[in-house]
C-alpha positions as CSV (number, residue, x, y, z in Angstrom):
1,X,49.8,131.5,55.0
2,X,50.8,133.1,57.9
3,X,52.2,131.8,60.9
4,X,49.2,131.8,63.5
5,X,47.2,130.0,59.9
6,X,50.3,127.5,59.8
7,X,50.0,126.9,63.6
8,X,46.3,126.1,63.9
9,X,46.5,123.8,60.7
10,X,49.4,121.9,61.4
11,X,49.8,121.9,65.1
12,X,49.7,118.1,65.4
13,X,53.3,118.1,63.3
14,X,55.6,120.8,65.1
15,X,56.8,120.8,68.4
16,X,57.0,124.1,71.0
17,X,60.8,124.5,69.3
18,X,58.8,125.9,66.0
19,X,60.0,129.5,66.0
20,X,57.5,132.1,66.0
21,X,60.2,134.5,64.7
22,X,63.3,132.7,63.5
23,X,66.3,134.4,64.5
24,X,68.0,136.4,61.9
25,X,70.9,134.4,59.8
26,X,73.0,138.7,59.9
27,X,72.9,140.7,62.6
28,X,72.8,143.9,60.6
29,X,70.1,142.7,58.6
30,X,67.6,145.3,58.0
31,X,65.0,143.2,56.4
32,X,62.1,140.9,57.9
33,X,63.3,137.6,59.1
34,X,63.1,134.4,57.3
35,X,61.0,131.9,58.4
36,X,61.2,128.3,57.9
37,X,59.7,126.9,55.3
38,X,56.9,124.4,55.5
39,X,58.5,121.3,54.1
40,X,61.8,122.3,56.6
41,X,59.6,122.0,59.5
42,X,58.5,119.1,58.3
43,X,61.6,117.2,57.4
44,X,62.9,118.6,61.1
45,X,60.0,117.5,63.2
46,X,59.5,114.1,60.9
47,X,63.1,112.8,61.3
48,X,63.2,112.6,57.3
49,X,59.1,111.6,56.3
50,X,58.2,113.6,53.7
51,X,54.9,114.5,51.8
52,X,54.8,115.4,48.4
53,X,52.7,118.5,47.5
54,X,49.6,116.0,46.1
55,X,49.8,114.5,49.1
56,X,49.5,117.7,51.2
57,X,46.6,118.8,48.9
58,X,44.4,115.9,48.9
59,X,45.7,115.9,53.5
60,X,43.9,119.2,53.0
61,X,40.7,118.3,50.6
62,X,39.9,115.3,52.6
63,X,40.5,116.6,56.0
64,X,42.7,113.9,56.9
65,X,44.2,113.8,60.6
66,X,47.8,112.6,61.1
67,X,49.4,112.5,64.8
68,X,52.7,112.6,66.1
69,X,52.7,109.2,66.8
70,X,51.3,108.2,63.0
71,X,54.1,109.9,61.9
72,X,56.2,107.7,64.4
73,X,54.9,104.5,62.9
74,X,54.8,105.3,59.1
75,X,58.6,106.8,60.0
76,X,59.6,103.4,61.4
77,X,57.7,101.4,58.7
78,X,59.6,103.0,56.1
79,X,63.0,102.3,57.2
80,X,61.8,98.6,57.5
81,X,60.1,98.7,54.0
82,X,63.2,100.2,52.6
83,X,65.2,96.9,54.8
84,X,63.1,94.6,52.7
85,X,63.8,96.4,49.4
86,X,60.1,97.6,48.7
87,X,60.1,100.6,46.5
88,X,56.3,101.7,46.9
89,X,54.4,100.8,49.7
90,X,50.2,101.1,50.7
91,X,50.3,102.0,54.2
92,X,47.5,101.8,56.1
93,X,45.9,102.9,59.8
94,X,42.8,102.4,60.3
95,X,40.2,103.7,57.6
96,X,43.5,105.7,55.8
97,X,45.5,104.7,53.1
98,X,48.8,106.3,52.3
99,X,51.2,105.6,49.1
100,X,54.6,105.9,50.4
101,X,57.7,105.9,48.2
102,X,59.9,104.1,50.2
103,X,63.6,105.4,48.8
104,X,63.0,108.7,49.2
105,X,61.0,108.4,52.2
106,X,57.5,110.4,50.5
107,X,54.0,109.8,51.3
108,X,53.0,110.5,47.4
109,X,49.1,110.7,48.0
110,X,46.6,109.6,50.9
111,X,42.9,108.9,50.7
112,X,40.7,108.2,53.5
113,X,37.1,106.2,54.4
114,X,34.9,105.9,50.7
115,X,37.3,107.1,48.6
116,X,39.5,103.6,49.3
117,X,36.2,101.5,48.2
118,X,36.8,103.3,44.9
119,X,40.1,102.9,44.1
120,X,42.4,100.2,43.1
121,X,45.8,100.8,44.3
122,X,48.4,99.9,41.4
123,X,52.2,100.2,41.3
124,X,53.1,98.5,44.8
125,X,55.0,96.2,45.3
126,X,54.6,96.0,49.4
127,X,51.4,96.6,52.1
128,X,52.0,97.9,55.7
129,X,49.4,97.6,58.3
130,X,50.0,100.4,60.7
């Protein structure tokens, strides 16, 4: 994916400090520079919130919007999920449902709108209403 691709998709997660061309890590480097990977942009932007690869997939399948300030609330909702002891948690904001696992701070998988009504979530042991 390149990076004006990577932009347009995920613009509601990165901030203007996203480099468009990372500096190099060796001045006499003679190769392209590196770019930052998609799950470190994440983890930078996110202040730890993390999304598995399923979960990025079905983000992607089910065109499912999340804003900076989502992010905010699930970010703070885990650290008090994770104060409670819950190690899996539904979380959910308005018609979207997101499987968190709290310890290691990873939205596992998200659905959104009829796929919910067909589901029946299992293996929780805590609900947060975002």
């Amino acid at each position: 994916m390149n990076d004006i691709q990577f932009r347009k998709s995920y613009s509601a997660w990165i901030g203007s400090s996203y480099p468009v061309q990372p500096e190099r890590k060796n001045p006499s480097q003679t190769g392209p520079a590196e770019k930052a990977s998609f799950s470190e942009v994440l983890k930078n932007v996110q202040g730890g919130l993390k999304f598995s690869k399923h979960a990025l997939r079905r983000m992607e399948e089910r065109q499912i919007k999340v804003s900076p300030e989502l992010m905010t609330r699930m970010d703070g909702a885990v650290k008090q999920a994770k104060a409670k002891g819950v190690r899996d948690a539904l979380m959910m904001s308005g018609d979207t449902a997101f499987i968190v696992h709290v310890p290691s701070s990873t939205v596992v998988t998200m659905m959104n709108g009829g796929k919910m009504k067909e589901n029946i979530f299992t293996n929780i042991d805590g609900a947060v209403i975002l």
